[in-house]
N, C-alpha and C positions, 0 to 999 in steps of 0.2 A: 550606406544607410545603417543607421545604429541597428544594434539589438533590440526585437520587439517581441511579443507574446503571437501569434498567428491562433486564430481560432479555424479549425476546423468542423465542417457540419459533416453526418455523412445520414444519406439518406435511411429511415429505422428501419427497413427492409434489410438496409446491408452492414450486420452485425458484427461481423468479423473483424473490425477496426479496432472497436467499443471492448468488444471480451478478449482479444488479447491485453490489453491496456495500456494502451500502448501511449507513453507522454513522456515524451523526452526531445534533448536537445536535438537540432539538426547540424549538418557538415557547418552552416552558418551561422550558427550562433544562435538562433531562433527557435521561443519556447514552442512547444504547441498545446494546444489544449484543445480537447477533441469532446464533442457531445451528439447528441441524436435528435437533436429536435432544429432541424432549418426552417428558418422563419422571415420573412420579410414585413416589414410596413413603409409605405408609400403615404409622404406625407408633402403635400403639393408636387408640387416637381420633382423633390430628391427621393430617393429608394434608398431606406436604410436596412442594412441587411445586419444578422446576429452572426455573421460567419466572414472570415475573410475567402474561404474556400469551399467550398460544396462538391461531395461528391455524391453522385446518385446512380439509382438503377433503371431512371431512367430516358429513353433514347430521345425524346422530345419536353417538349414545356411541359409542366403539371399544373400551374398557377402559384407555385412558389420561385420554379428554376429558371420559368422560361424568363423570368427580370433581371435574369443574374448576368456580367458580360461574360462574354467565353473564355477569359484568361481567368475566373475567376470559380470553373466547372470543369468538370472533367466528370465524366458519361462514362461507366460501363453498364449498359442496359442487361437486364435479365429478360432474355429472352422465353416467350412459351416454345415448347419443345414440335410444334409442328413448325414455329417461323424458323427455330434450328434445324429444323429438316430441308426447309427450302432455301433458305439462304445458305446451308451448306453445297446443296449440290449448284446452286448459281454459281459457287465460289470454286470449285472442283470445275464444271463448264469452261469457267473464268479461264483457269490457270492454264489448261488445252490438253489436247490427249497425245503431243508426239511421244511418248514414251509410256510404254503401257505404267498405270499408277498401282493397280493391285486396291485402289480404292474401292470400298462397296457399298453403294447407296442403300438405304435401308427405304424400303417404300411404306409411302407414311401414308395417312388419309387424316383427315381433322371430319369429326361427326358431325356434328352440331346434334346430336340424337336423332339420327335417323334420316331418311332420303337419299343415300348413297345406294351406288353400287359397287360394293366389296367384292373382289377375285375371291374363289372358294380356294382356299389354301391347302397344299395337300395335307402341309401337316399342321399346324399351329397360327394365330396370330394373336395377335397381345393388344388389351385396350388397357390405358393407364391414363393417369392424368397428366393434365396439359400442361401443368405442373408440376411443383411437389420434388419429394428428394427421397433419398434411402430405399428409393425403391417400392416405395408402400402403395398400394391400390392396383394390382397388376392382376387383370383377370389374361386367363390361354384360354383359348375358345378353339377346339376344333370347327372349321368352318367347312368343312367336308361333310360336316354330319349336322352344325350347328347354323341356321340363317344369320348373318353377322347383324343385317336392320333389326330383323325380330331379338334379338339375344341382349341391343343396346335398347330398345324401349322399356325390355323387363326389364333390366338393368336401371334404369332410370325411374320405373315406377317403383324398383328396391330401395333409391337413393333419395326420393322424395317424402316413401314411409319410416316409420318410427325401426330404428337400427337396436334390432334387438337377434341374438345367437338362433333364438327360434322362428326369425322371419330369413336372415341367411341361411340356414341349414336345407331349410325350405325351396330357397332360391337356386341352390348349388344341384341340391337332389331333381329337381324338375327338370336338368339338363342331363341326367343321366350320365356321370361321368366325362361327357362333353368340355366342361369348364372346370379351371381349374384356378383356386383366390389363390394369389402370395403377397402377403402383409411384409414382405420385406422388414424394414427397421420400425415398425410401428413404437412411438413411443405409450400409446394408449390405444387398447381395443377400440376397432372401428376408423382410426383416423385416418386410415385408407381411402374407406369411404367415404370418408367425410371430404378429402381432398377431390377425390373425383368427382365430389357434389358440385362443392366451391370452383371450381377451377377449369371444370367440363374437361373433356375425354380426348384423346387422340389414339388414331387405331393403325398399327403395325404389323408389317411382317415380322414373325419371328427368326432371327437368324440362326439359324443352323449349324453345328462341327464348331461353335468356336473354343479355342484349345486355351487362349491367355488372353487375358482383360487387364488395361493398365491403368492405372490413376496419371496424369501428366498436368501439372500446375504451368501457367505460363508466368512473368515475372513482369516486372513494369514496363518492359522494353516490347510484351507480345511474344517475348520469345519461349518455347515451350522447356523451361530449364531444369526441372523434376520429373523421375519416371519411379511409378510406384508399380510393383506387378502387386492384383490384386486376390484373393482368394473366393472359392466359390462356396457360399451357405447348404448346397444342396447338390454334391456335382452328378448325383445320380439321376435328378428330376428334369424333365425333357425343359426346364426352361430354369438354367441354372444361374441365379442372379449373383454377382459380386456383392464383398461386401469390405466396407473399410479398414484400417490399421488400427495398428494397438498389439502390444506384444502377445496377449491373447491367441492372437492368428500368426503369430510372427512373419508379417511379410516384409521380400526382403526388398530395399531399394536398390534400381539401377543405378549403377555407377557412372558409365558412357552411353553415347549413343549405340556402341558395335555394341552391345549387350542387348541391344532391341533384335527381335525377328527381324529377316532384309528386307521383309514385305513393306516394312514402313516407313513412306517416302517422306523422308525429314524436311525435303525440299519445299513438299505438297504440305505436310504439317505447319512447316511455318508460313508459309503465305494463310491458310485457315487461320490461324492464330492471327497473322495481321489484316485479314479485311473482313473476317467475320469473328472470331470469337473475344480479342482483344486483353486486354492487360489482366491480372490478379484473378486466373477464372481455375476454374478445374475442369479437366476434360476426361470422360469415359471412353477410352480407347478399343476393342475388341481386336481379336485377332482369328483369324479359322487355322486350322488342322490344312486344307489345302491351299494356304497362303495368300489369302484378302484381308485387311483392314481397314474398318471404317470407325465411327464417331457414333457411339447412342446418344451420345447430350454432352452440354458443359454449362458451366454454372459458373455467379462471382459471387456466391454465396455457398461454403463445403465446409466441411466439416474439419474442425481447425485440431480436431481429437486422433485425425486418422493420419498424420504425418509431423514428425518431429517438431516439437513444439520450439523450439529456435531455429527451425530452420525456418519457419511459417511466422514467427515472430520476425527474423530479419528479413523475412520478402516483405511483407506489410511497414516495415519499418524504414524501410529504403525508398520503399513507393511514396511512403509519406514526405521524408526528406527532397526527393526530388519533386515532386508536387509544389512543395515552399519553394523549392530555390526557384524553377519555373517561376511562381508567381512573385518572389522579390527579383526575377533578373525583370521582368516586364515590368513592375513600377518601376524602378530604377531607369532604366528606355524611357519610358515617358515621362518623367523627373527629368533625366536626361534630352531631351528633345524638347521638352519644352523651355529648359535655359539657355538651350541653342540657339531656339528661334527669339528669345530675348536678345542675348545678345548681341543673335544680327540684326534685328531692328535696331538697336543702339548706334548703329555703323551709319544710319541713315545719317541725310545731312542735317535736319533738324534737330537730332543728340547731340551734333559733333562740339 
């Protein structure tokens, strides 16, 4: 097949394509040219599409993807962080317990604002949003002193009124020390809040003693191929959040795997990476002081600032190239199959 131009769409949710800039040749010889806007029009019978490839975030049809065929798609969904709570420990289930895993489920609850009943926790537990990144919108609730139902209605009647320092201050002070805001990476006052508006709330144990937090990117294959140790914004504060790269914080990266804690089962890791987290994602690693490791989230949406920017340009770059040649070997099969079946009809006796 000669050399051709391949247009790529990717879903505008998933930006990390677009802002690296990524437009260049592939192993085959094929240009790409990559935008954000997928689009289809259906016009009698034929569906013409603006893309030869589409990638999106997400896991089923939306009314643009679901017309696409699947040599012609490729799905990393963004998951909300309570369906990564339960599809992880499916997948941890899945994998079996003959060896003890040192894995530690984080017990999660999804609110919907209210009607639960929350364990009173002895020490902390955390409502954030159900999405969202950097950390930002993370209330700690002592749940020993604080009702968890009643503490998310205020909550919600804070998030419903006018977001202003003198109706939070307000808010914070009525709980008497009880609760405590971390705005994480807010890029604008409030956008916390505003996340936990949009996006609704999911509510967590808070884990305890944990000693190292890693950033871990997985590569096209799923496999988890980058380990970033990461540093803590506040290591004094009973709920000490990580936070990204940039020589600012000089963190350093692992080199091998022996340079991880032993606690973490690379075996158990990569199956997570292959039946639940999947290609191009970033994962939050934790680890404790008396040796458990679990997962707070992962994303295929990270922040492309916090880890060397050629290293994160040739993962996305490679992904791409292989994405193309996948879908030139499958036309080529079907180009191929179909002069097959020509030229064995020819063979009939009617050709001869």
């Amino acid at each position: 097949m000669t050399s051709r131009t391949i247009v790529l769409a990717i879903d505008p949710n998933m930006d990390n394509f677009s802002v690296l800039g990524l437009r260049h040749r592939t192993a085959k010889g094929h240009q790409v040219v990559i935008h954000n806007t997928p689009a289809i029009n259906v016009q009698g019978t034929e569906t013409v599409f603006n893309f030869d490839i589409l990638i999106t975030g997400q896991a089923n049809g939306d009314g643009v993807n679901e017309h696409v065929p699947e040599h012609r798609i490729c799905r990393i969904p963004r998951h909300k962080k309570f369906t990564q709570a339960v599809k992880l420990q499916q997948a941890v289930a899945a994998y079996g317990q003959q060896e003890p895993t040192c894995f530690l489920n984080i017990p999660t609850w999804f609110n919907g604002w209210g009607g639960r009943n929350y364990p009173c926790a002895i020490e902390w537990m955390v409502v954030k949003p159900n999405d969202g990144a950097r950390g930002i919108g993370h209330f700690t609730v002592a749940t020993a002193y604080v009702n968890m139902d009643y503490f998310l209605k205020a909550m919600n009647k804070l998030l419903e009124g006018e977001h202003t320092q003198e109706n939070f201050d307000a808010f914070i002070e009525s709980f008497a020390g009880k609760v405590e805001y971390h705005t994480g990476g807010e890029n604008y006052p409030f956008e916390g809040l505003e996340s936990l508006k949009t996006d609704g709330v999911v509510v967590q144990s808070v884990i305890q003693n944990i000693g190292k937090e890693y950033r871990v990117i997985t590569d096209k294959d799923c496999e988890p191929s980058y380990f970033q140790e990461r540093r803590s914004r506040d290591p004094e504060s009973k709920y000490p959040q990580a936070t990204g790269g940039g020589a600012v914080i000089d963190i350093g990266m692992i080199k091998t795997h022996d340079d991880l804690p032993s606690c973490i089962n690379m075996d158990l890791l990569r199956h997570l990476c292959k039946k639940v987290i999947g290609p191009m994602s970033s994962i939050d690693i934790f680890v404790t002081n008396d040796g458990y490791w679990g997962i707070f989230e992962y994303c295929n949406q990270f922040g492309i600032s916090g880890v060397p920017q050629d290293y994160i340009f040739n993962l996305h770059a490679t992904f791409v190239e292989s994405l193309v040649a996948n879908y030139i070997d499958y036309e080529t099969s079907v180009v191929q199959h179909a002069a097959d079946g020509l030229a064995e009809a020819w063979k009939e006796p009617d050709h001869a």
